[in-house]
C-alpha positions in Angstrom: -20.5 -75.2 30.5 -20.1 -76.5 27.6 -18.1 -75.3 24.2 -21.4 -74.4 22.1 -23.0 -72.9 25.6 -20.1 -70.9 25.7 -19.6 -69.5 22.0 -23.3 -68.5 22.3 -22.8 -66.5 25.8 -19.5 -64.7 23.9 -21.8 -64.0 20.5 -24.7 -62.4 23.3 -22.2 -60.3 25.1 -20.5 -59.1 22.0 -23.9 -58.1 20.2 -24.7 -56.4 23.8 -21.4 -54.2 23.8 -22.2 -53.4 19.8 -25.5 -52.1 21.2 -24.0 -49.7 24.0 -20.2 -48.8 22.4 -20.6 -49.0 19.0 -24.0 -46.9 18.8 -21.9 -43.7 19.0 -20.7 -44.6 15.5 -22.8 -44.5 12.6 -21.6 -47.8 11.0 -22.7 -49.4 14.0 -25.8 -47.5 14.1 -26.7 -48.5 10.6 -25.8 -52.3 11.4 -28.5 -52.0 13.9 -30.9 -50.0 11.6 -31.0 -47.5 14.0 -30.4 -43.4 13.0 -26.8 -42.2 13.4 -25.4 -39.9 15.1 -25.1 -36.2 13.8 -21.6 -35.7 13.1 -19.8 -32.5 14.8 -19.7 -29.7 13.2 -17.0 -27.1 12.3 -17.2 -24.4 14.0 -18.6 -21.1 11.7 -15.5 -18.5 10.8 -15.8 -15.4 12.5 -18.5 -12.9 11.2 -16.4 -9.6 9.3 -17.2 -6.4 10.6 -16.2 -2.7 9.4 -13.0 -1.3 10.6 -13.1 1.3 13.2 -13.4 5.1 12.9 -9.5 5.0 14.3 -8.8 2.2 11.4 -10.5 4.8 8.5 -9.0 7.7 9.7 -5.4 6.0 9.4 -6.1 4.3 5.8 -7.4 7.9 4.4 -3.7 9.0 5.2 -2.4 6.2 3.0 -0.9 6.3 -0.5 -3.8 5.6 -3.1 -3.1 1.6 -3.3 -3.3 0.7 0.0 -6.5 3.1 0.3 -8.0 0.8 -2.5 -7.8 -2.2 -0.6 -8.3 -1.5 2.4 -11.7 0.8 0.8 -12.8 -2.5 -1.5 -12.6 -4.5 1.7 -15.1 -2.3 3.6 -17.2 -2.0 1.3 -17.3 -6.2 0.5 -18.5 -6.1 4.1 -21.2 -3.8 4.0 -22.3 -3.0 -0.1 -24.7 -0.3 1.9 -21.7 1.6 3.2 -22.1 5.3 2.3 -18.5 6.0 2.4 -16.5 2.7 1.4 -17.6 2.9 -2.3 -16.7 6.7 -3.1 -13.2 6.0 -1.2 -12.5 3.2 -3.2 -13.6 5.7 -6.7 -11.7 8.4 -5.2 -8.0 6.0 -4.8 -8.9 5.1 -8.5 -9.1 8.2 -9.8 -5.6 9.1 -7.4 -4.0 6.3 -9.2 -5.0 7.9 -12.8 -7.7 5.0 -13.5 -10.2 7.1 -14.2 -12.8 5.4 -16.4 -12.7 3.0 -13.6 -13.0 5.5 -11.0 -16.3 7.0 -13.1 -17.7 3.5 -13.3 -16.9 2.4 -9.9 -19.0 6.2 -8.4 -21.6 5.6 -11.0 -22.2 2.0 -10.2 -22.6 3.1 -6.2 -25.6 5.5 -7.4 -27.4 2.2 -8.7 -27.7 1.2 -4.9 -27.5 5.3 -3.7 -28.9 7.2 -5.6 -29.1 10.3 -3.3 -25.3 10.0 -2.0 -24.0 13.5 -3.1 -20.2 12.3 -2.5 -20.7 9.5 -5.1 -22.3 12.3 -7.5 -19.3 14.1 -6.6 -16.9 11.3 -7.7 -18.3 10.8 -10.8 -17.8 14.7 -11.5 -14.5 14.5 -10.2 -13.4 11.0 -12.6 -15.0 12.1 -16.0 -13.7 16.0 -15.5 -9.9 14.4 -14.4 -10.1 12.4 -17.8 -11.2 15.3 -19.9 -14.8 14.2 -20.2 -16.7 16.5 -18.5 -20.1 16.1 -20.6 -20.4 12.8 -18.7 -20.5 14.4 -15.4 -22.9 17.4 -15.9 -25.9 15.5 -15.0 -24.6 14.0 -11.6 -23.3 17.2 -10.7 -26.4 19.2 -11.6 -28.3 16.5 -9.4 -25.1 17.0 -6.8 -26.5 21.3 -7.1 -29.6 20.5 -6.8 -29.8 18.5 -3.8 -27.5 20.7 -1.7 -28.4 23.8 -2.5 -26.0 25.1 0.2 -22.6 22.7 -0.8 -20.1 25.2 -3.0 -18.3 21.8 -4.6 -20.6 20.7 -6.9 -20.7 24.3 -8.4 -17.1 24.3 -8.5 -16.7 21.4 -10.4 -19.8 22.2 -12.8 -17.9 25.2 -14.1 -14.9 22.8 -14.9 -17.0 20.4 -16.5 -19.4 23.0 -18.5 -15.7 25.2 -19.6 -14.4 21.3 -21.1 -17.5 21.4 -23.4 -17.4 24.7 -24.2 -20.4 26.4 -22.2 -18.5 29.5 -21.2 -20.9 31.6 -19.7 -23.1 28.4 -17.9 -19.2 27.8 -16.4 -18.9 31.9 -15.0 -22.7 31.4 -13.7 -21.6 28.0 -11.6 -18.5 29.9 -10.4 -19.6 33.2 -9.6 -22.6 30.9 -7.7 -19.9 29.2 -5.8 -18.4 32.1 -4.6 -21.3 33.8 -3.4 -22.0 30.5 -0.9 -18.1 30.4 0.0 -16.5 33.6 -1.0 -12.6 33.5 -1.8 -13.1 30.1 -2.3 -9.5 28.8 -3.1 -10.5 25.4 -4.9 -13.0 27.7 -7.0 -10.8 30.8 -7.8 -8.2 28.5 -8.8 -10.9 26.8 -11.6 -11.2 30.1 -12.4 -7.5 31.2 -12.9 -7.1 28.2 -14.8 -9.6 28.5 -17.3 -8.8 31.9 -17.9 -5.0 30.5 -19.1 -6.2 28.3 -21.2 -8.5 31.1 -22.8 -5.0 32.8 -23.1 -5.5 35.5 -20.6 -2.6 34.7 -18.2 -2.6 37.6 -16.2 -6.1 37.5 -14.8 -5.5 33.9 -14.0 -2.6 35.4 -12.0 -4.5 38.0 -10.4 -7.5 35.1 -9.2 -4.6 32.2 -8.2 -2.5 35.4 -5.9 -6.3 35.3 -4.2 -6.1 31.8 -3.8 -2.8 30.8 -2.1 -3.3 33.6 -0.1 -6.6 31.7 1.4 -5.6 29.2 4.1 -7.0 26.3 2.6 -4.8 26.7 -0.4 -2.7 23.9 -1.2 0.9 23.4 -2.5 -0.9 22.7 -6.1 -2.6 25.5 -6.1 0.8 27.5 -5.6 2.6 25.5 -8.5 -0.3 26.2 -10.8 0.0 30.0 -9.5 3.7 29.3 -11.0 3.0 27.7 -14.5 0.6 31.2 -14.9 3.3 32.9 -14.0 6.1 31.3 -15.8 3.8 31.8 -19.3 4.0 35.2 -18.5 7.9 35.4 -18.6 8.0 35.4 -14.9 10.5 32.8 -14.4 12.5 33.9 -11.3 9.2 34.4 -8.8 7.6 31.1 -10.3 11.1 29.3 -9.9 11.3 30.4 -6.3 7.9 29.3 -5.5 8.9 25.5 -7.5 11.9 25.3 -5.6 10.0 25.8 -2.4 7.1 23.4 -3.0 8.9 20.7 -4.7 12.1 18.5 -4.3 15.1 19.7 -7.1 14.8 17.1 -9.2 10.6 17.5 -9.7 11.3 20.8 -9.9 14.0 20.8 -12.5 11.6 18.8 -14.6 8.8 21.5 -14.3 11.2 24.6 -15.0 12.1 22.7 -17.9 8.6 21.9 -19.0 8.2 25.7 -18.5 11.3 26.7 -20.8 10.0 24.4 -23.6 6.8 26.9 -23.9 8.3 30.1 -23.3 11.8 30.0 -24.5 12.1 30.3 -28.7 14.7 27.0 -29.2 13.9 25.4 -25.9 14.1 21.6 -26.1 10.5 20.5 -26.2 9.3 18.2 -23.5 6.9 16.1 -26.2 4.3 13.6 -24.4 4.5 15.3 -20.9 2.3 18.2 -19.0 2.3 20.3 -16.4 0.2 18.6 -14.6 1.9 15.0 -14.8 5.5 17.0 -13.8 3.1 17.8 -10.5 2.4 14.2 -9.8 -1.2 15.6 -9.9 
C-alpha cells in the first residue's frame, strides 16, 4: 500500500472511532453536529419531614432555647403545622421576648385563624408584658369559640384587671370557675389581683385554695408566700421559700420581701418578685 493510501485508511478509521467513542462526549457530539448527551445529574437531597411524636414529646421538656429551635425548624417544614408555630411563641415568651412572642402567635392567626392555642398565645405574650388591651380581642374570640375551655376566661380576667375593667375581670373569673371549679391557675389570678387591689388577706384565703388543688404548681406556692410575707407573715412564707427554692434564690426573695415590709430595709431597686422567681 502506498504512503497516501495509508494516511487516508488511518484518517477513515480515526473519524470511525470519533463516531462510536467520542459520541458519549458532548464535544465530540457537537463536532459531529449531533445532540449531546444529557449530563448526570446530582442526586436531589433528602425531602425534610416533621419529627416524631417521641421527638416532640422530648423537646417540650427542654429549656426554652433549645425548644425555639427545634419549634422554628418544624414549623419551616410544614408552615400549616397547628402546633409548631404556638410552641415556637410560647419559648419566646419563656425567654422574656415577649413582643416577639405576641407577633410570632399573631402572625400564625394570619394563616389560622381558628387555632385557639395561638389565640391563647397572643393572650398569654401581651398580658406577660403588661399589655393586656392587645390581647382582649383574641381571647374574647379564644371564649367564644370554646365555650367549654376555662383558659381563655382565666386569662381575660388578667387582661381586663391590667386595663382596669374590674367587674368584666370578676365576671370572666367567676365564669371560669363555674366550668372548672377550684380552678388553681384561676384562683390564683384571683388572689393576685386582690394584692395588688391591697387586700392581702383575701388573696391569702383564694391562693391556700389553690396549692391545696393538685394541679398547683411550685409558683403558685411562692406567690401564696409573697401574700403572705406582705402581711407580716414571714416565718410560714420563709418555710414555704426555703422549701420550693434553692438558698441562694431564696435569700434573694426574702430579701426582696424585707425591702417592702421592714421600715429601713435595704431596697432591692429595679427587681420584682416575679423576676426573683425566674418566672
Amino acid at each position: 500500500m502506498s504512503r497516501t493510501a495509508a494516511a487516508a485508511a488511518m484518517m477513515i478509521s480515526g473519524l470511525i472511532a470519533a463516531s462510536v467513542v467520542g459520541l458519549a462526549t458532548p464535544a465530540a457530539a457537537q463536532m459531529q453536529g449531533l445532540p449531546a448527551a444529557p449530563a448526570a445529574a446530582s442526586p436531589a437531597p433528602a425531602p425534610r419531614v416533621p419529627a416524631t411524636a417521641d421527638a416532640r414529646a422530648q423537646a417540650d421538656r427542654m429549656d426554652p432555647l433549645t425548644r425555639s429551635v427545634f419549634w422554628s425548624r418544624e414549623q419551616e417544614i410544614n408552615p400549616a403545622d397547628p402546633v409548631a408555630g404556638v410552641r415556637v411563641a410560647q419559648a419566646l415568651r419563656e425567654m422574656g421576648q415577649y413582643d416577639q412572642a405576641a407577633a410570632t402567635a399573631q402572625g400564625l392567626l394570619l394563616s389560622q385563624p381558628n387555632n385557639i392555642e395561638a389565640m391563647l398565645e397572643v393572650g398569654r405574650a401581651h398580658i406577660a408584658r403588661g399589655q393586656g388591651f392587645y390581647s382582649i380581642a383574641a381571647l374574647e374570640q379564644a371564649r367564644d369559640q370554646a365555650p367549654g375551655d376555662w383558659r381563655p376566661l382565666s386569662l381575660l380576667g388578667v387582661a381586663y384587671q391590667q386595663v382596669k375593667r374590674d367587674e368584666d375581670a370578676r365576671e370572666a373569673w367567676n365564669a371560669g370557675l363555674r366550668l372548672s371549679p377550684d380552678n388553681p391557675e384561676i384562683l390564683t389570678n384571683v388572689a393576685m389581683a386582690l394584692t395588688e387591689k391591697g387586700d392581702a388577706a383575701n388573696g391569702e384565703t383564694f391562693l391556700r385554695r389553690a396549692v391545696a388543688q393538685p394541679g398547683a404548681t411550685p409558683k403558685m406556692r411562692l406567690n401564696l408566700a409573697l401574700v403572705l410575707g406582705l402581711q407580716g407573715k414571714t416565718d410560714e412564707a420563709e418555710r414555704i421559700i426555703r422549701r420550693d427554692l434553692p438558698p441562694e434564690q431564696a435569700d434573694r426573695n426574702l430579701a426582696w420581701l424585707r425591702s417592702k415590709t421592714t421600715p429601713g430595709a435595704p431596697q432591692t431597686a429595679g427587681r420584682t418578685w416575679s423576676s426573683l422567681q425566674g418566672g
